[in-house]
ZAPA-229439 format. One record per residue (C-alpha): residue number from 0; x, y, z; residue in one letter; chain. Coordinates in pm, whole numbers, padded with zeros to 5 digits. Example, Ala and Ser with C-alpha at 12.3 -4.5 7.8 and 13.67 -1.06 7.14 Angstrom:
<sites>
@pos=0 | u=01230 | v=-00450 | w=00780 | code=A | unit=A
@pos=1 | u=01367 | v=-00106 | w=00714 | code=S | unit=A
</sites>
This chain:
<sites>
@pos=0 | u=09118 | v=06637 | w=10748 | code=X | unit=A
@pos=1 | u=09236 | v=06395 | w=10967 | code=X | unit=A
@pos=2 | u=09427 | v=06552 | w=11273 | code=X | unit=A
@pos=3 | u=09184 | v=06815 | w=11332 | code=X | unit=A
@pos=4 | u=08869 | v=06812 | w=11542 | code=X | unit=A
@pos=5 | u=08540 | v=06838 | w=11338 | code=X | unit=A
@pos=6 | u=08495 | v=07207 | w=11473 | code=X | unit=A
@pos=7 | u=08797 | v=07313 | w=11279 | code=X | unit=A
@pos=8 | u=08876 | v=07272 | w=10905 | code=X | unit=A
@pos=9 | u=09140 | v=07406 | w=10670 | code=X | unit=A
@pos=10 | u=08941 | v=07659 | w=10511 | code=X | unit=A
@pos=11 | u=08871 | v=07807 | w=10855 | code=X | unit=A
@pos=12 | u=09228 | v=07842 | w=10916 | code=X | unit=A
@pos=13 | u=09354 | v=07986 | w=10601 | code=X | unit=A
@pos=14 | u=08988 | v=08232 | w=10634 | code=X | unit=A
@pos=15 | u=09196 | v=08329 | w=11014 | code=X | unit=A
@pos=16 | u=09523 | v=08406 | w=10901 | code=X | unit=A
@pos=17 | u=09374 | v=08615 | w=10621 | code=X | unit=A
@pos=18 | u=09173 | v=08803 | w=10873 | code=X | unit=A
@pos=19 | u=09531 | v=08851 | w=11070 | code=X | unit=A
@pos=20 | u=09668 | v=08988 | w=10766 | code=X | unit=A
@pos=21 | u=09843 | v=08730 | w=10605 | code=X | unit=A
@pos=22 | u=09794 | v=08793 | w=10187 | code=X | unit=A
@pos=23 | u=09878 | v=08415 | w=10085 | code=X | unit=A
@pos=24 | u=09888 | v=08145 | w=10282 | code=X | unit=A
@pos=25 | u=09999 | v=07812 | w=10230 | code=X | unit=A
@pos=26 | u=10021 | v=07455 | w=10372 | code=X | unit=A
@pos=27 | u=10250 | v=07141 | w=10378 | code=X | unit=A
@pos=28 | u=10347 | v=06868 | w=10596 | code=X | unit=A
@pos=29 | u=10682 | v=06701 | w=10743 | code=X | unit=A
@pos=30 | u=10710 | v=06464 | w=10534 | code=X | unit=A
@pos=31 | u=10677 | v=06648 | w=10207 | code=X | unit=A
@pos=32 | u=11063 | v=06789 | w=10320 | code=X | unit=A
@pos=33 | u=11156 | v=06431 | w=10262 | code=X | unit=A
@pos=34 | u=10954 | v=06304 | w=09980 | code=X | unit=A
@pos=35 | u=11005 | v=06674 | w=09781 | code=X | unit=A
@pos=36 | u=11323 | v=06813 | w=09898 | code=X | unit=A
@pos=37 | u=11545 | v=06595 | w=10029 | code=X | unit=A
@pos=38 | u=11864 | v=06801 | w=09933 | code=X | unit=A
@pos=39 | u=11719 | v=07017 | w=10241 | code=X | unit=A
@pos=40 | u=11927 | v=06971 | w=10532 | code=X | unit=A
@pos=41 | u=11757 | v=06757 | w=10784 | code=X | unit=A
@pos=42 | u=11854 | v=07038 | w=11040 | code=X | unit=A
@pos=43 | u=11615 | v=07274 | w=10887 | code=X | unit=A
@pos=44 | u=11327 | v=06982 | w=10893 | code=X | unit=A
@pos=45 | u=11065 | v=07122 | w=11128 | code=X | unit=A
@pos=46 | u=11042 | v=06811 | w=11351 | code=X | unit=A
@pos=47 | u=11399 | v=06928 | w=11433 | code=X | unit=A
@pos=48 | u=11307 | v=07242 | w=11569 | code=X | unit=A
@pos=49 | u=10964 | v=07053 | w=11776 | code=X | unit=A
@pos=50 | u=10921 | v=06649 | w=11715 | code=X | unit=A
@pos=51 | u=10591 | v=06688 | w=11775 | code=X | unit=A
@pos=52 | u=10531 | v=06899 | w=11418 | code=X | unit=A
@pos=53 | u=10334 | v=06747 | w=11161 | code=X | unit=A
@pos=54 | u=10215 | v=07055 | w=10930 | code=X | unit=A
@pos=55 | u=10349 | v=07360 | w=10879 | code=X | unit=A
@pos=56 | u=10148 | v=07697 | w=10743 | code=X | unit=A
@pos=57 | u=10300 | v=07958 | w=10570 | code=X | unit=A
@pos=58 | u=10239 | v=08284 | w=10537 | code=X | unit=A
@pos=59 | u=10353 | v=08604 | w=10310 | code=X | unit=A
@pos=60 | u=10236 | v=08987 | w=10247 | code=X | unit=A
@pos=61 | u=10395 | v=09155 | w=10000 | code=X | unit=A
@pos=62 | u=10645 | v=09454 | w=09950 | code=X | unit=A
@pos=63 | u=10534 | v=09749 | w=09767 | code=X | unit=A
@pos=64 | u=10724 | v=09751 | w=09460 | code=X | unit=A
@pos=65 | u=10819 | v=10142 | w=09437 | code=X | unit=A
@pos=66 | u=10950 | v=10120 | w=09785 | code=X | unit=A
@pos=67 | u=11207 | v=09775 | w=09731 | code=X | unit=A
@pos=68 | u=11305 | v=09976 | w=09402 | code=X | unit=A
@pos=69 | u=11413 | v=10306 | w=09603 | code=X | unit=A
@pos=70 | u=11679 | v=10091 | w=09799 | code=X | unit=A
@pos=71 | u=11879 | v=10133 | w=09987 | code=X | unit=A
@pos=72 | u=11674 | v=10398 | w=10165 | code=X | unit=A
@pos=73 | u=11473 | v=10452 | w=10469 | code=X | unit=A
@pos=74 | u=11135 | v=10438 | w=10337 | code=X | unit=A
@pos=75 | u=11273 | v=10036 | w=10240 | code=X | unit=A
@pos=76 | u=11398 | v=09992 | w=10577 | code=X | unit=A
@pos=77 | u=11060 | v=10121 | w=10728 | code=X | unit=A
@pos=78 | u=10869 | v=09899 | w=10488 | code=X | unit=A
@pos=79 | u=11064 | v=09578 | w=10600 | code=X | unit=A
@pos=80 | u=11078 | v=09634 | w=10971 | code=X | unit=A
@pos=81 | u=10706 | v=09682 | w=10948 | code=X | unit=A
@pos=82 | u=10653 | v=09359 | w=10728 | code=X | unit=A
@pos=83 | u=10814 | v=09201 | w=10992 | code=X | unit=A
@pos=84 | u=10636 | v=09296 | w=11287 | code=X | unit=A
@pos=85 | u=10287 | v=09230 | w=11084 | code=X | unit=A
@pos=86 | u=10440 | v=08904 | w=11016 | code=X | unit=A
@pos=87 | u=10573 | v=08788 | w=11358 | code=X | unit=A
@pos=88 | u=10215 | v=08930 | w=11490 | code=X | unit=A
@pos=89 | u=10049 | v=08749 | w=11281 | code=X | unit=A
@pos=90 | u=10219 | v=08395 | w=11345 | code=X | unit=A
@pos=91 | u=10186 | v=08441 | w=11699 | code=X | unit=A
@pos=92 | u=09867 | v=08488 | w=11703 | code=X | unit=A
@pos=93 | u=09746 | v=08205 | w=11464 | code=X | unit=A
@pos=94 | u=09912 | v=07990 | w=11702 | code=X | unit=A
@pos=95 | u=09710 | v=08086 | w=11984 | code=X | unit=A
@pos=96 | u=09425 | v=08074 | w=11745 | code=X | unit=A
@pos=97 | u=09524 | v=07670 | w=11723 | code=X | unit=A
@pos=98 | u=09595 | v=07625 | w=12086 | code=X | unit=A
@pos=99 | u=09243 | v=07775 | w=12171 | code=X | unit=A
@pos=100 | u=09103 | v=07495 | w=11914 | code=X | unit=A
@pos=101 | u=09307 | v=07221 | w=12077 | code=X | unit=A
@pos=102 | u=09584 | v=07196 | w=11797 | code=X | unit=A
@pos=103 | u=09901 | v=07246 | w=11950 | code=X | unit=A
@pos=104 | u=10157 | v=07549 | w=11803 | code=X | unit=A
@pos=105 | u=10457 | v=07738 | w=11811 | code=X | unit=A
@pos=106 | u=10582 | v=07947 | w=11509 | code=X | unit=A
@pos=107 | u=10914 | v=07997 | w=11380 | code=X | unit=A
@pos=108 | u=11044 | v=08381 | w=11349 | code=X | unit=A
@pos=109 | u=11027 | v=08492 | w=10978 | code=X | unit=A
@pos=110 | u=11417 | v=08582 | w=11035 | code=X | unit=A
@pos=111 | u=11557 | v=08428 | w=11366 | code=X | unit=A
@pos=112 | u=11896 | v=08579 | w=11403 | code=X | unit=A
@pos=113 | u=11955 | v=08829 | w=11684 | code=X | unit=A
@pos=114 | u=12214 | v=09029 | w=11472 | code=X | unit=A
@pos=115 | u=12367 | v=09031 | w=11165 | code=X | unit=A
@pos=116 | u=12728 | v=08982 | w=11312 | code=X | unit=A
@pos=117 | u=12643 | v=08621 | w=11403 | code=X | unit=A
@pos=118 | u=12547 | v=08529 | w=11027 | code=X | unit=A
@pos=119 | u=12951 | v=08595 | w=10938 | code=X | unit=A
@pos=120 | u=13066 | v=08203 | w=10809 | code=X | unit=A
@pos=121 | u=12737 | v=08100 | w=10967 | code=X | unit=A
@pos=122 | u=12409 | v=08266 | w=10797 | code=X | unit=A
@pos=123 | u=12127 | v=08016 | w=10853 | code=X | unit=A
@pos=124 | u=11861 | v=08032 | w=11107 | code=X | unit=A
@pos=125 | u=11683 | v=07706 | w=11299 | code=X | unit=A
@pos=126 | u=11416 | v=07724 | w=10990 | code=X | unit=A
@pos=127 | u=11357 | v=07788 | w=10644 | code=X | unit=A
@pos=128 | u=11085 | v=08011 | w=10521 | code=X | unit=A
@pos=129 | u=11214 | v=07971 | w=10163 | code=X | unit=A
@pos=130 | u=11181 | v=07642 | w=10149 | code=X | unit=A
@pos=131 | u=10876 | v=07626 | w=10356 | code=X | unit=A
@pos=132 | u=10740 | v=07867 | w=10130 | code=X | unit=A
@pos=133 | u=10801 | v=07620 | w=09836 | code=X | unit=A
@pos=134 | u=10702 | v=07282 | w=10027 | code=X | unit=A
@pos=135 | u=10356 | v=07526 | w=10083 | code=X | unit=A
@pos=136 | u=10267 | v=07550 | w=09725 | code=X | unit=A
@pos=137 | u=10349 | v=07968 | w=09735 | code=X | unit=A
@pos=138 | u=10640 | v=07944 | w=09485 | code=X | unit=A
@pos=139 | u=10967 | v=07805 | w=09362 | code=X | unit=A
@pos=140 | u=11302 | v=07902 | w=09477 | code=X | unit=A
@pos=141 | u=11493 | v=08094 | w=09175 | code=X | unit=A
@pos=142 | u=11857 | v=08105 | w=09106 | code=X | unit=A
@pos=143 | u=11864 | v=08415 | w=09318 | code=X | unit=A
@pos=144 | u=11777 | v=08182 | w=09624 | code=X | unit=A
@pos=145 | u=11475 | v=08356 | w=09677 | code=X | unit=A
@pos=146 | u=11094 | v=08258 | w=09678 | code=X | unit=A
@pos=147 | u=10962 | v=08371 | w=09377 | code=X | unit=A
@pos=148 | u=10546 | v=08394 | w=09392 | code=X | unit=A
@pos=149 | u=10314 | v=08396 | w=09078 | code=X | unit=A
@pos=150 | u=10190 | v=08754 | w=09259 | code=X | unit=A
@pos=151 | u=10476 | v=08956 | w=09377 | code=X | unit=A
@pos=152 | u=10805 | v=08759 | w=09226 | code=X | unit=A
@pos=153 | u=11011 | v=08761 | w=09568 | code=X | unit=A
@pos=154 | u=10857 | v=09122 | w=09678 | code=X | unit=A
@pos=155 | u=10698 | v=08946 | w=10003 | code=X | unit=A
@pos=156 | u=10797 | v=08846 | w=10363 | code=X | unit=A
@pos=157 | u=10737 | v=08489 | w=10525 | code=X | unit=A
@pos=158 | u=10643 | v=08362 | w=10870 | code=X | unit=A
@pos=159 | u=10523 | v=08015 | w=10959 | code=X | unit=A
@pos=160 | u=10352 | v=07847 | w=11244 | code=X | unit=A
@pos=161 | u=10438 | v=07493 | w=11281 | code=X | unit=A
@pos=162 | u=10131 | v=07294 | w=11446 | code=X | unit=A
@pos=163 | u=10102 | v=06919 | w=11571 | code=X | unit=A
@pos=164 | u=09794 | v=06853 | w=11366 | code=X | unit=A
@pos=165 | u=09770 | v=06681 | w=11027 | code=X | unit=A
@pos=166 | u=09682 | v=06913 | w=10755 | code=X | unit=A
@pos=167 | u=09655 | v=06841 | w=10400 | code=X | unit=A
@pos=168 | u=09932 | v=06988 | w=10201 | code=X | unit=A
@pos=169 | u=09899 | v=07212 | w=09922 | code=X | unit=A
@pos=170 | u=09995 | v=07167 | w=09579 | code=X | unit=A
@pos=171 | u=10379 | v=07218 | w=09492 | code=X | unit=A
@pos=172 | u=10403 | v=07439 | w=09190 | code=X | unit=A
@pos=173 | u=10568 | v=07171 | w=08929 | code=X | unit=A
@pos=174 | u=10714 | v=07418 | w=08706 | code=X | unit=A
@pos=175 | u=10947 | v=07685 | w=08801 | code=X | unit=A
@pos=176 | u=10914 | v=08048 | w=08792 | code=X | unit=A
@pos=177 | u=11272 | v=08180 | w=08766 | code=X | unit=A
@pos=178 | u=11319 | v=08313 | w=08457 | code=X | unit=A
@pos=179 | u=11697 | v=08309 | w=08457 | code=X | unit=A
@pos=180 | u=11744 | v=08616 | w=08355 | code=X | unit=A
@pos=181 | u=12067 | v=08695 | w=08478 | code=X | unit=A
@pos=182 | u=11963 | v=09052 | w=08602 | code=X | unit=A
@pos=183 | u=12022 | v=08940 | w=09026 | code=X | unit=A
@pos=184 | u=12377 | v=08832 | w=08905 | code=X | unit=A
@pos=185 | u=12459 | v=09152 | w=08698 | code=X | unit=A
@pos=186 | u=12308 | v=09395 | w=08927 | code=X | unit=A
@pos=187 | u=12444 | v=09265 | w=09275 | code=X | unit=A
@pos=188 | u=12673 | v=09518 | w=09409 | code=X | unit=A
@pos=189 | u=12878 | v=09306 | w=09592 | code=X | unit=A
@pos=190 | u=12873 | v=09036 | w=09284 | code=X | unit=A
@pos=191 | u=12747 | v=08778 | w=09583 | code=X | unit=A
@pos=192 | u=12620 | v=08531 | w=09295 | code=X | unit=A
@pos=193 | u=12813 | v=08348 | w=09107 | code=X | unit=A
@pos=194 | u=12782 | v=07989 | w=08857 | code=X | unit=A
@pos=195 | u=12608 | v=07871 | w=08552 | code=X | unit=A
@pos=196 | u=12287 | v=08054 | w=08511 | code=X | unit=A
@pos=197 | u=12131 | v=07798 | w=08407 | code=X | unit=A
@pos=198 | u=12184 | v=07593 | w=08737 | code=X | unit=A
@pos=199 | u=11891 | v=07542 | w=08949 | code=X | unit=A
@pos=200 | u=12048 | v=07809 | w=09183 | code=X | unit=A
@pos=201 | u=12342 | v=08067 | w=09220 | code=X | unit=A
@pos=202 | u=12645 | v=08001 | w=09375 | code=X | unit=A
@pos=203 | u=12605 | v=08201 | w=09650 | code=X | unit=A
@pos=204 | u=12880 | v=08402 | w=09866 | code=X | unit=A
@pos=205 | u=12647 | v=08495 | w=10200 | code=X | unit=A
@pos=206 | u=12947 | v=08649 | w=10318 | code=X | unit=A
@pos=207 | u=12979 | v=08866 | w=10102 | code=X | unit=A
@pos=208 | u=12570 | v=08946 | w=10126 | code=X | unit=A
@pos=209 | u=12588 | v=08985 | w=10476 | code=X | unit=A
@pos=210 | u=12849 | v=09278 | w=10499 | code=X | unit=A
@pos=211 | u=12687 | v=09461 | w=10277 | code=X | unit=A
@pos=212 | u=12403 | v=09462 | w=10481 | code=X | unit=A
@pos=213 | u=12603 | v=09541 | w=10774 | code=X | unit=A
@pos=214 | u=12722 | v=09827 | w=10600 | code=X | unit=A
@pos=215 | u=12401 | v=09945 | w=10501 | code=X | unit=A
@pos=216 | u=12207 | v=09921 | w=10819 | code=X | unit=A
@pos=217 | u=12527 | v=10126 | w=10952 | code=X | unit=A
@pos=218 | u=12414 | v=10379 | w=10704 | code=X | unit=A
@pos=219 | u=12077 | v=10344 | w=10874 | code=X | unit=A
@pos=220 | u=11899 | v=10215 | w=10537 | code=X | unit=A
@pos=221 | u=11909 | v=09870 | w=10495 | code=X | unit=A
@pos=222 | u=11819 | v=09565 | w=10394 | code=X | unit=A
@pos=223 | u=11984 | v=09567 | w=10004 | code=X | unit=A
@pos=224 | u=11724 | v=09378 | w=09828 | code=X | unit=A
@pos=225 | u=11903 | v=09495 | w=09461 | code=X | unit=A
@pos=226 | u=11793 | v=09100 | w=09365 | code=X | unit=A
@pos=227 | u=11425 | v=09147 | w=09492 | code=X | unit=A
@pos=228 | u=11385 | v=09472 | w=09315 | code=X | unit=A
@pos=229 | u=11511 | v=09350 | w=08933 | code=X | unit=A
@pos=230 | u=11364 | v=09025 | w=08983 | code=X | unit=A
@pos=231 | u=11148 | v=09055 | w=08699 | code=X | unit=A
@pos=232 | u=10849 | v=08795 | w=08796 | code=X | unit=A
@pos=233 | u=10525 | v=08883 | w=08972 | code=X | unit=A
@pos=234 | u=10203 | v=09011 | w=08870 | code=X | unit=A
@pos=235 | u=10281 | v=09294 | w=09071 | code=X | unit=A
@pos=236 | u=10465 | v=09444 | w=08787 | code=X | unit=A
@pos=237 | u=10193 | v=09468 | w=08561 | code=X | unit=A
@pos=238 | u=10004 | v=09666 | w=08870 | code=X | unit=A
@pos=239 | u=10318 | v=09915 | w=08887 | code=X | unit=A
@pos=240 | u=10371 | v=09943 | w=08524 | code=X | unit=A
@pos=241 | u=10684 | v=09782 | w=08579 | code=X | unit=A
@pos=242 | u=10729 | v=09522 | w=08266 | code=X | unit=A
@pos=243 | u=11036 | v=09630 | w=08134 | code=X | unit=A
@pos=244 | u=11346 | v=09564 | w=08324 | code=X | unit=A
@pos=245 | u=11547 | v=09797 | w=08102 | code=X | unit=A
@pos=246 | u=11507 | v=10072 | w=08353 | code=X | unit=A
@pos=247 | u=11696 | v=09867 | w=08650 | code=X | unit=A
@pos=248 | u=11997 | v=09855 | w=08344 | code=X | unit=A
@pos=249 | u=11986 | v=10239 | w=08277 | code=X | unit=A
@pos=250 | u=11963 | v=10307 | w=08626 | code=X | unit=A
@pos=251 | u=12296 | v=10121 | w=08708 | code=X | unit=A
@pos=252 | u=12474 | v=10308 | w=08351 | code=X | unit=A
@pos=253 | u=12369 | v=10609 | w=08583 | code=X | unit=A
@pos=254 | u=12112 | v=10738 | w=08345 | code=X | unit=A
@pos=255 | u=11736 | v=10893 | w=08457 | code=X | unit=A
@pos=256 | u=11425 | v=10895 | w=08467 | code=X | unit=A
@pos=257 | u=11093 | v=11002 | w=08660 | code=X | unit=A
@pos=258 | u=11147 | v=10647 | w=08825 | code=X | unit=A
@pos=259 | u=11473 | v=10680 | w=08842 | code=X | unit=A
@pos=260 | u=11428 | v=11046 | w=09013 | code=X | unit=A
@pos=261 | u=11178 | v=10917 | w=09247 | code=X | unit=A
@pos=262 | u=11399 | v=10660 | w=09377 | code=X | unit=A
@pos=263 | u=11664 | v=10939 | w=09436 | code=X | unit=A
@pos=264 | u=11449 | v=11115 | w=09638 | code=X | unit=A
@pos=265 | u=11349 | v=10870 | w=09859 | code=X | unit=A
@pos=266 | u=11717 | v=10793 | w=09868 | code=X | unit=A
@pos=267 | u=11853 | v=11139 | w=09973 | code=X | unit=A
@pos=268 | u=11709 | v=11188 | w=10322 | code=X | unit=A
@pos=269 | u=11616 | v=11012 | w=10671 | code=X | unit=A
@pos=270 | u=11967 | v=10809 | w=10639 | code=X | unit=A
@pos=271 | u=12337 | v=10848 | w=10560 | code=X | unit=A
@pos=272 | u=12345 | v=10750 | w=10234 | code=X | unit=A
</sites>
């Protein structure tokens, strides 16, 4: 573990940002952005946001699966502002965990835009937890654009701390996850993804992403997450009982259920929708 001092290993830092609350946690290095994914723009390389970066660790908790399906509705909206006050927490306080070691550490915001407005013809932030998340070992970017993980498809939240010392970097998953399925395309309600579905990813229209959210945190029950809830990878769906995708298609032919129902509910109070 060359970079660290002999007081500190790996294992004790992944054991610390479990103990924060962080559910996975993963680790890579600058380089690996070069060596792995060069079509990243070198903007989003972490030694562009601090030069002194060497490693970066990333962490996710998930997003309860009945809750992302019920959106767009307030108990969502709670369950991702929440996720991302854990998750901010969390970072910032690993990094002091490092600085009290002697590592050096900042962490990058698991969102880092003040306001929606400013993502019009410009939605990128300074970093990427997506393809952090990936360089990590967590999961593989689908056509969707998302992180998928083995665990909870792309039901999760990231944050990352970025860190001077020289960790050993964790196994990138070799085969991807994304199914292509074709359900995020069908099912967007703005029709924000586009191309050949058998592309490594969609042709995306953020644009047309980010006004819908605009329009649903209006409503006071955003984010939309439609391509997070149908995505149908993750062993969080056998947990749920939540195998079968059907019911995302009779849901949108306006049909029921007792899932469907239960969405509904959550649906019809606490915003304007």
């Amino acid at each position: 573990m060359a970079g660290l001092k002999s007081d500190l290993q790996k294992s004790d830092i992944k054991r610390k940002a479990k103990s924060l609350g962080a559910t996975l946690v993963g680790f890579t290095n600058v380089q690996r952005y070069r060596e792995y994914y060069p079509e990243a723009p070198a903007i989003f390389h972490p030694d562009r946001i601090w030069p002194e970066a060497r490693s970066v660790i990333v962490m996710a908790v998930p997003l309860n699966l009945p809750i992302v399906e019920s959106t767009p509705s307030i108990n969502y909206q709670e369950l991702y502002n929440t996720s991302n006050i854990m998750l901010d927490n969390l970072a910032y306080r690993l990094s002091l965990y490092l600085m009290d070691k002697g590592q050096a550490a900042i962490w990058a915001p698991r969102d880092g835009y003040g306001s929606l407005d400013y993502l019009i013809d410009r939605a990128s932030s300074s970093f990427s937890q997506v393809i952090a998340g990936y360089l990590a070992g967590l999961g593989t970017i689908g056509w969707s654009h998302n992180l998928l993980t083995p665990q909870y498809g792309s039901r999760h939240r990231l944050v990352s701390v970025l860190t001077s010392a020289k960790i050993a970097p964790d196994k990138v998953l070799s085969q991807s996850l994304c199914l292509h399925c074709d359900l995020c395309r069908r099912l967007c309600p703005v029709g924000a993804l586009k191309g050949d579905r058998r592309a490594d990813f969609a042709d995306m229209d953020m644009n047309k992403c980010t006004r819908r959210h605009q329009e649903l945190k209006a409503a006071g029950c955003w984010p939309c997450g439609l391509c997070t809830k149908v995505c149908p990878v993750g062993a969080d769906r056998r947990l749920f009982n939540r195998t079968d995708a059907k019911l995302y298609l009779k849901e949108s032919k306006g049909q029921s259920s007792p899932e469907i129902e239960a969405w509904n509910q959550m649906r019809a109070y606490g915003s304007h929708r």
